[in-house]
C-alpha positions as CSV (number, residue, x, y, z in Angstrom):
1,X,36.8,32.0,37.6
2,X,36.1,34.5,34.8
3,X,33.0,32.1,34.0
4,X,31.5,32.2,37.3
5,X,32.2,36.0,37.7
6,X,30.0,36.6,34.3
7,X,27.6,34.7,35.8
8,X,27.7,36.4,39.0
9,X,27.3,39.5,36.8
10,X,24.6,38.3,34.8
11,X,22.6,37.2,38.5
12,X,23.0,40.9,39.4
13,X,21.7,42.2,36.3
14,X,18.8,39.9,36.5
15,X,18.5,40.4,40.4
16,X,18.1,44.6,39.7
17,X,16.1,44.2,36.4
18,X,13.1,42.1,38.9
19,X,13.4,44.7,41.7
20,X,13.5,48.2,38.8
21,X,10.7,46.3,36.9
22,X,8.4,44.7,39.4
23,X,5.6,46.7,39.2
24,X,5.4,45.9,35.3
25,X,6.5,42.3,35.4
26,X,4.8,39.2,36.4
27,X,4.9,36.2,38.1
28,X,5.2,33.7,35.4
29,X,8.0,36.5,33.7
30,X,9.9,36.4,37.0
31,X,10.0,32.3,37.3
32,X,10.9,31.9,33.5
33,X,13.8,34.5,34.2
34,X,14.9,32.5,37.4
35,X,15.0,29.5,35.4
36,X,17.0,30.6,32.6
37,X,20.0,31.6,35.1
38,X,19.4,28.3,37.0
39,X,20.4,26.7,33.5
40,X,23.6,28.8,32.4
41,X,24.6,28.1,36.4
42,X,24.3,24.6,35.6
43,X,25.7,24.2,31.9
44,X,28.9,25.8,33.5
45,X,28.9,29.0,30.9
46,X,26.9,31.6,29.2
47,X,25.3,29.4,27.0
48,X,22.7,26.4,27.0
49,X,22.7,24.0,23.7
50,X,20.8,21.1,22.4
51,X,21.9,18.8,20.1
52,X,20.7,19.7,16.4
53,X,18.2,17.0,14.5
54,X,19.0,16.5,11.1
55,X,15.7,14.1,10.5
56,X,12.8,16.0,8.7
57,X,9.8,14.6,9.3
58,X,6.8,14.1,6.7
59,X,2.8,13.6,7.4
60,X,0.7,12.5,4.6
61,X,-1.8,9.7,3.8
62,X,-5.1,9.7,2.1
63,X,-9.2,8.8,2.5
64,X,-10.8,6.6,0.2
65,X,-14.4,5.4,0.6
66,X,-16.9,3.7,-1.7
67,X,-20.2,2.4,-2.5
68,X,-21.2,-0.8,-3.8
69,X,-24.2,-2.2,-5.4
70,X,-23.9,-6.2,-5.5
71,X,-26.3,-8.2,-6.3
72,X,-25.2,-12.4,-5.6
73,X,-28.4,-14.1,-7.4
74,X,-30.2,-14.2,-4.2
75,X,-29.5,-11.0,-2.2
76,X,-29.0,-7.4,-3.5
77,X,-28.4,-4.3,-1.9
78,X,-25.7,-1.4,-0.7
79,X,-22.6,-1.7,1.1
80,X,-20.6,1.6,2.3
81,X,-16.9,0.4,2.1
82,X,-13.3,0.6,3.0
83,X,-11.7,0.1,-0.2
84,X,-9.3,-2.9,0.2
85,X,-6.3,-1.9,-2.2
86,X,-5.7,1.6,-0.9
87,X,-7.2,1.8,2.1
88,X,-7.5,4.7,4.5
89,X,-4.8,5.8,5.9
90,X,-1.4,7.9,7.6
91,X,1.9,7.8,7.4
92,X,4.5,8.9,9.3
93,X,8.2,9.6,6.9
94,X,11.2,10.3,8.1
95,X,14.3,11.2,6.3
96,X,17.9,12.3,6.9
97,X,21.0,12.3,4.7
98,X,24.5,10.6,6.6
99,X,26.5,11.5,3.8
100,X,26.7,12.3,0.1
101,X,26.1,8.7,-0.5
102,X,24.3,7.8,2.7
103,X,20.7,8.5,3.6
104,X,18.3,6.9,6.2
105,X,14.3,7.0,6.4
106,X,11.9,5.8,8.9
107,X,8.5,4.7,7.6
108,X,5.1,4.1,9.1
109,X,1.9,3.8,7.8
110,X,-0.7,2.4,9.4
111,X,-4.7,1.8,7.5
112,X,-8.3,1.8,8.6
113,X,-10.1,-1.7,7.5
114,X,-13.5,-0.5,8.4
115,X,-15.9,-1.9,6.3
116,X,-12.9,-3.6,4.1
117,X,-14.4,-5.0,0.9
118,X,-13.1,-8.9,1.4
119,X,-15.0,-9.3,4.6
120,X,-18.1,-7.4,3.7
121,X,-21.4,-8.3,1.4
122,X,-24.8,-7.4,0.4
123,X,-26.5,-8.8,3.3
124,X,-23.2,-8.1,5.8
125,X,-24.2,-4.0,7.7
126,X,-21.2,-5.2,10.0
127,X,-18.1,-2.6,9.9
128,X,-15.6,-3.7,11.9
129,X,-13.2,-0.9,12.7
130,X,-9.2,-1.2,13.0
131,X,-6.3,0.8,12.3
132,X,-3.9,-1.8,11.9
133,X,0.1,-1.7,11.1
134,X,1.1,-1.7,6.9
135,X,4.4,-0.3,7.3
136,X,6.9,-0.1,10.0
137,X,10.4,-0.1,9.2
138,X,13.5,2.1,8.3
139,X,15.4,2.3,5.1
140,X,18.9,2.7,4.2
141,X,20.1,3.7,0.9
142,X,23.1,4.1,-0.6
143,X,23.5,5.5,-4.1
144,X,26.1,3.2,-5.0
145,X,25.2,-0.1,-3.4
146,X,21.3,-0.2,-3.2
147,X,18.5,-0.2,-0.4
148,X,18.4,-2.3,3.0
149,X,14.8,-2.4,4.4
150,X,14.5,-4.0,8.0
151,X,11.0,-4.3,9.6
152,X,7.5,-5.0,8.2
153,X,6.8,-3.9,5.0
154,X,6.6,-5.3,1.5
155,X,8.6,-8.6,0.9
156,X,11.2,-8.7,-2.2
157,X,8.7,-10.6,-4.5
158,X,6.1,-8.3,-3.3
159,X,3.9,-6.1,-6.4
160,X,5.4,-8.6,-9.2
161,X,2.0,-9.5,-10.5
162,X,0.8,-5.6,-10.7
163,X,3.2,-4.2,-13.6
164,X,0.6,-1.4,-15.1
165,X,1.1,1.9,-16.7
166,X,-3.1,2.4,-17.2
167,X,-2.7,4.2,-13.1
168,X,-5.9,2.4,-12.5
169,X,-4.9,0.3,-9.9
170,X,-7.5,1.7,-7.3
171,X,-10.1,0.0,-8.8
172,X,-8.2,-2.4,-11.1
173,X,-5.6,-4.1,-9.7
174,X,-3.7,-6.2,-12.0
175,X,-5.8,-9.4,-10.5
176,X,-7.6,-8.3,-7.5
177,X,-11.4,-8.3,-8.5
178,X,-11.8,-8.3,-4.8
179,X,-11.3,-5.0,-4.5
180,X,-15.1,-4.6,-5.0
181,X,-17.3,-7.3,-3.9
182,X,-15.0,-9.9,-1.9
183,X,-17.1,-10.4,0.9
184,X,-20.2,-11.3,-1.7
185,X,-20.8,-15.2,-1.2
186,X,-21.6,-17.4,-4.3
187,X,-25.0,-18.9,-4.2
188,X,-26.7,-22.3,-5.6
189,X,-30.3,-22.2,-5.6
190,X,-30.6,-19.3,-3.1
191,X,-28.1,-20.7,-0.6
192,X,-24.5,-19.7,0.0
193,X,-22.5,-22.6,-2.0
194,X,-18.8,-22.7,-3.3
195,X,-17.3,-19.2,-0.1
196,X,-16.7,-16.1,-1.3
197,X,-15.6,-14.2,-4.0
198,X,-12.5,-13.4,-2.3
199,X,-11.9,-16.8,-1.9
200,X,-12.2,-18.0,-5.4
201,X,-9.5,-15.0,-6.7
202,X,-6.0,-15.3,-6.0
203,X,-3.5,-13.0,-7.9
204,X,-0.7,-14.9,-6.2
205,X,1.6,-11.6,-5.7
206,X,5.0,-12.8,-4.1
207,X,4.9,-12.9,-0.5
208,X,2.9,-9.1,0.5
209,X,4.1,-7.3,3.7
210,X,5.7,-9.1,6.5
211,X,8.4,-8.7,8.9
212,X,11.5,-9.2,6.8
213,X,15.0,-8.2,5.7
214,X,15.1,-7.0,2.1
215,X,17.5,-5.8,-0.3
216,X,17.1,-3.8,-3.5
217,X,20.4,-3.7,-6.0
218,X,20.9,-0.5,-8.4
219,X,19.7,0.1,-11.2
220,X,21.9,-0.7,-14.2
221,X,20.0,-0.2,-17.9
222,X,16.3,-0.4,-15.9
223,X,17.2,-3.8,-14.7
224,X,16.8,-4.0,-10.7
225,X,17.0,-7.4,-7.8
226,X,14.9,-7.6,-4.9
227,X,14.9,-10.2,-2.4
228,X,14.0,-10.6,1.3
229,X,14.0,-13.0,4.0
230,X,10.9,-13.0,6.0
231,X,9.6,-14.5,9.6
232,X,8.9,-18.6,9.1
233,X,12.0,-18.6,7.0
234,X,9.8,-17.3,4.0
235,X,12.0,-16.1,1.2
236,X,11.3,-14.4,-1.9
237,X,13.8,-12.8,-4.8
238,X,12.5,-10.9,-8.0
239,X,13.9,-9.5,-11.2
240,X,12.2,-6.0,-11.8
241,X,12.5,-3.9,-15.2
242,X,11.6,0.1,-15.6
243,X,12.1,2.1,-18.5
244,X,12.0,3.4,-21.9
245,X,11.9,1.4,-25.6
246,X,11.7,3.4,-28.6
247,X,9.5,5.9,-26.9
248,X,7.3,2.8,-25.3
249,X,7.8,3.0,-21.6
250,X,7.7,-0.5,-20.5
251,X,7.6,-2.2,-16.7
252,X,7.8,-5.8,-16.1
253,X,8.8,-8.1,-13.6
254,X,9.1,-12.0,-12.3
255,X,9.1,-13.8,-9.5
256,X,9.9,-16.9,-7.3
257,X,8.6,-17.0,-3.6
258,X,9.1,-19.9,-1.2
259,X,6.0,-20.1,1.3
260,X,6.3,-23.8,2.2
261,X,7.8,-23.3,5.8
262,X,4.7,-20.7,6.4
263,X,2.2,-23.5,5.6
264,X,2.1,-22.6,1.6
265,X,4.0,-23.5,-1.8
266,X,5.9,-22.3,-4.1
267,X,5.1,-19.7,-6.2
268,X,6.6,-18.5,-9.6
269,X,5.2,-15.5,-11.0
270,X,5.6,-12.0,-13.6
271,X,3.9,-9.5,-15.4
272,X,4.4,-7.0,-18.5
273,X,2.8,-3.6,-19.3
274,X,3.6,-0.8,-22.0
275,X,2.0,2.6,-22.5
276,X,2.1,3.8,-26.0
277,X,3.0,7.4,-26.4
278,X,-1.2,8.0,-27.5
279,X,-1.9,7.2,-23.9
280,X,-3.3,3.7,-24.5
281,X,-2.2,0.8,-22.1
282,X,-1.9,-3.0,-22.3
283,X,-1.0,-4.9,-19.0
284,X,-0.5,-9.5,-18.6
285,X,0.2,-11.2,-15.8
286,X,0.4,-14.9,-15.2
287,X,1.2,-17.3,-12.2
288,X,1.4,-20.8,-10.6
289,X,1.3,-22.1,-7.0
290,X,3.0,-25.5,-6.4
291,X,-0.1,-27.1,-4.4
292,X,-0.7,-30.2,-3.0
293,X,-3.6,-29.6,-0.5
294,X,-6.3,-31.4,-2.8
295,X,-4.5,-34.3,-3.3
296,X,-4.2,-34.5,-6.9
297,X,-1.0,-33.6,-9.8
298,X,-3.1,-31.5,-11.8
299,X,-4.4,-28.9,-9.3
300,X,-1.4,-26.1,-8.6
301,X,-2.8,-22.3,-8.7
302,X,-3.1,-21.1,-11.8
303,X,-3.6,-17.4,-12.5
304,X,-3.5,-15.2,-15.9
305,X,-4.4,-11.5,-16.4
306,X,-5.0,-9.0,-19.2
307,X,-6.1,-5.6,-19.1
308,X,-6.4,-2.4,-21.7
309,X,-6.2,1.1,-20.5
310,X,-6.3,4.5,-22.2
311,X,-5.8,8.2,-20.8
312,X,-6.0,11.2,-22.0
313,X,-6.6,14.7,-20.0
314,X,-9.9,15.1,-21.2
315,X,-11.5,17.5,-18.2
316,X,-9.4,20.8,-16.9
317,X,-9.0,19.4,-14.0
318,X,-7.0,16.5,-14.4
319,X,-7.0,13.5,-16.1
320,X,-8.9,10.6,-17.5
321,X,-8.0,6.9,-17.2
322,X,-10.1,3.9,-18.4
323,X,-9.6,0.0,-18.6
324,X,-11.5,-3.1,-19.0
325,X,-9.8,-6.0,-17.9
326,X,-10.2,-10.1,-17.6
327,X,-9.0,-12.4,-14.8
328,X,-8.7,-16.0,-14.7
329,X,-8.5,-18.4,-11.6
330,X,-8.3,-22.1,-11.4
331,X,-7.9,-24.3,-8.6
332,X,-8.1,-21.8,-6.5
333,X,-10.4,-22.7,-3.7
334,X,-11.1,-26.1,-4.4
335,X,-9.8,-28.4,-7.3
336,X,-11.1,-27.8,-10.7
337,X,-12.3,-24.8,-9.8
338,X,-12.5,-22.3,-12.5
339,X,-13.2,-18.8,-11.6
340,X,-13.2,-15.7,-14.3
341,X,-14.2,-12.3,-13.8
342,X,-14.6,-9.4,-16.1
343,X,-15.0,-5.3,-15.2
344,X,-14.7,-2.0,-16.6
345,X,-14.1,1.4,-15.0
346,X,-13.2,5.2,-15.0
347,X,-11.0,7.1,-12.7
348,X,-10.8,10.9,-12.8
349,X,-8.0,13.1,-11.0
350,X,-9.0,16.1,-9.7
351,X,-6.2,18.1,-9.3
352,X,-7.1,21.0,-7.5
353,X,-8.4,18.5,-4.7
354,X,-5.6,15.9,-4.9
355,X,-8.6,13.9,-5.6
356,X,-9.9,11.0,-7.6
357,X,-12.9,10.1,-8.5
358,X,-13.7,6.3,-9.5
359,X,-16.7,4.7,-11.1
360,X,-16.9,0.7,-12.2
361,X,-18.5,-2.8,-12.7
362,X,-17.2,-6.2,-12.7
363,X,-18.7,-9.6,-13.0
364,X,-18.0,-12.9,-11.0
365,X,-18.0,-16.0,-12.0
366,X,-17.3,-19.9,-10.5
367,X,-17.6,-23.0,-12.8
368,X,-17.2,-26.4,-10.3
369,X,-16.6,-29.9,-11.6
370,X,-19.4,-32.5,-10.9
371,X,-22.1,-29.6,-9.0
372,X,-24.3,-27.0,-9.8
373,X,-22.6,-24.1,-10.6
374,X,-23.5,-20.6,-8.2
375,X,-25.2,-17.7,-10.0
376,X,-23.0,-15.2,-10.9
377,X,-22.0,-11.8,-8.5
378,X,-22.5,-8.6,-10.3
379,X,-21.0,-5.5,-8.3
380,X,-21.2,-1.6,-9.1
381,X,-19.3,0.5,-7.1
382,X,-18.5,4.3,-6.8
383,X,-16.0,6.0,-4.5
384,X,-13.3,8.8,-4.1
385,X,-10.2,9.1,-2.5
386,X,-8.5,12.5,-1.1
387,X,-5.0,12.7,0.0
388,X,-3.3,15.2,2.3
C-alpha cells in the first residue's frame, strides 16, 4: 500500500511539474516523462533495474595488402594481393571472469580473401572477394586445469610446423612459400605444365582450423598437450615446449594428426627454433604424410625446413627483422616430385603506426622424374599491414 501511495505521489508530482512547466517543455520531454512512471507502475516500486553484464567486449584486427612481381618463364607482370597468411581482417573478443580460477571468452574473427595469393597469378586480374569465417568459438580456462575450446578454430596439432622466434612469419612462414606467388602456374615450353606453385608446397601443419573440440593442459616447466577432435572424426594431439635455456629462449613442438576418415593420411610432424640473446634466429621443421594415392611405397609427403633470422632495432621507430630461408617438398603433387624453394626478406615495425612494413623474394622450383622440368617462378613482393 505504501508502494502504490509513493507512486501515487510521484504521478502527482509529475502530473503538476507538466502543467507549471508546459510552456517551457516539450513534447518529446513530456512522453519520455510519461513513460518513466509507466515503468516504476509496472516494476511494482520506485525503481527499474537491468541485469548487469560482466562480458567486456574487444574490437581489433588488421589490413594487410601487397604487391607482387612474378615472373613464371612465360608470363610476367603485377598482381595486387590479399596476403594469404595474415589476411585482412576483424575480430570480435569477448571476455569475462566466473571466478578466481574461472574465465570464459567468446572469439570471432572473420578475413577478407580478396585477391588471396594461392588462387592468384601473373596473368590472373581476377579478385574474388569474400569475408569468410576463421574463428568462431568460445573458450574456457581454468588456471588450474587448462583450456577447453568448442567451435571452429585451430585444431590441437594445428601451428606445429611454424616454431620461429625471427617474428617474420608474415612473409616467411616456417614452409609456406605460397604466401607470395601460389597462384603462379609452372610452365614447360611456354605452356602451363606440372599446377601451381601452391600445389607443389605442402608444410603439412597438423590439421588447421575446423570445427572441433580441443583441449590445452597447463603448463608445467614450458612443457604443454593439445589435442582436439574434429568433424569427419579427424583427430589430432601435440606436445608443445616454450621457454628459456641458459638465456636461449627456445620453442619447439611435434605432432601426430589422423586425416584418413576426411579423405587424407597420417601425418607426423615438429619443429625447433632458438633466438640467441644477439638477436640472431635459427628455425627447422620436418614432416611426413603416410600416402598412398600414387600407388607406390616410396611416395609419402616429405617436407624439411630451415631458416636464419636476425633483429636488431636499427630505425627509431621500431624494429628490424631479416631471414633467408629454404624449403623442401617431395611427392607432393605427384610422385617423385621434388619441389625446393628459396627467399629472403625484411620486415620493419613501425611503431607509432602499429605498422609493418615488408619487402622480399623467393624462388620456385619443380624437378619431375621422366619429363621436362618447368622453368622456374621468381616472385617480388612488397606490402604492409596496419592493425587497429
Amino acid at each position: 500500500m505504501k508502494i502504490r501511495l509513493k507512486l501515487l505521489g510521484t504521478t502527482a508530482l509529475a502530473a503538476a511539474a507538466l502543467v507549471l512547466g508546459a510552456p517551457a517543455a516539450s513534447a518529446d520531454k513530456n512522453s519520455s516523462l510519461e513513460k518513466r512512471v509507466m515503468a516504476l507502475e509496472k516494476a511494482g516500486g520506485m525503481s527499474v533495474s537491468r541485469a548487469k553484464k560482466t562480458m567486456k567486449l574487444v574490437v581489433n584486427g588488421h589490413i594487410n595488402r601487397a604487391i607482387t612481381f612474378a615472373d613464371n618463364g612465360t608470363t610476367s607482370g603485377f598482381s595486387h594481393i590479399t596476403q594469404n597468411f595474415s589476411q585482412t581482417r576483424v575480430r570480435w573478443i569477448g571476455t569475462g571472469k566466473i571466478n578466481d580460477d574461472l574465465s570464459v571468452m567468446t572469439y570471432i574473427e572473420l578475413g577478407n580473401a580478396s585477391a588471396a595469393t594461392q588462387a592468384i597469378g601473373a596473368a590472373d586480374n581476377n579478385a574474388v572477394a569474400a569475408l569468410g569465417e576463421r574463428f568462431l568459438e568460445f573458450r574456457v580456462t581454468s588456471k588450474s586445469l587448462g583450456r577447453l575450446y568448442m567451435g571452429q578454430g585451430a585444431g590441437g596439432s594445428d601451428g606445429t610446423s611454424e616454431s620461429d622466434l625471427s617474428s617474420t612469419g608474415i612473409l616467411s612462414l616456417n614452409g609456406a612459400g605460397t604466401l607470395v606467388g601460389g597462384g603462379e602456374s609452372f610452365q614447360v615450353a611456354g605452356a602451363a605444365a606440372g599446377g601451381t606453385v601452391a600445389q607443389s608446397f605442402n608444410s603439412l601443419d597438423g590439421d588447421g582450423r575446423r570445427d572441433r573440440i580441443r583441449y590445452d593442459s597447463p603448463k608445467f616447466s614450458g612443457f604443454q598437450i593439445t589435442a582436439s577432435h574434429a568433424n569427419s572424426d579427424v583427430g589430432s594431439v601435440a606436445l608443445r615446449y616454450g621457454g628459456k635455456l641458459g638465456g636461449v629462449s627456445v620453442k619447439a613442438a611435434i605432432a601426430y594428426t589422423d586425416l584418413s576418415s576426411a579423405g587424407g593420411n597420417e601425418i607426423t610432424n615438429g619443429s625447433v627454433a632458438i633466438l640467441l640473446p644477439m638477436g640472431v634466429s635459427f628455425a627447422i621443421g620436418a614432416g611426413t604424410q603416410d600416402n598412398d594415392r600414387f600407388g607406390g611405397h616410396d611416395d609419402d609427403v616429405e617436407w624439411r625446413y630451415a631458416k636464419i633470422g636476425y633483429k636488431f632495432k636499427g630505425w627509431g621507430s621500431g624494429e628490424t627483422r631479416l631471414f633467408i630461408d629454404y624449403s623442401d617438398n617431395e611427392h607432393a603433387n605427384a610422385a617423385n616430385d621434388d619441389s625446393e624453394y628459396w627467399g629472403m626478406g625484411v620486415v620493419q615495425v613501425v611503431e607509432p603506426l602499429g605498422a609493418e612494413l615488408y619487402a622480399g623474394y623467393r624462388n620456385f622450383t619443380l624437378d619431375r622424374q621422366d619429363a621436362a622440368d618447368p622453368d622456374d617462378v621468381d616472385v617480388v613482393v612488397a606490402g604492409m599491414r596496419f592493425s587497429f
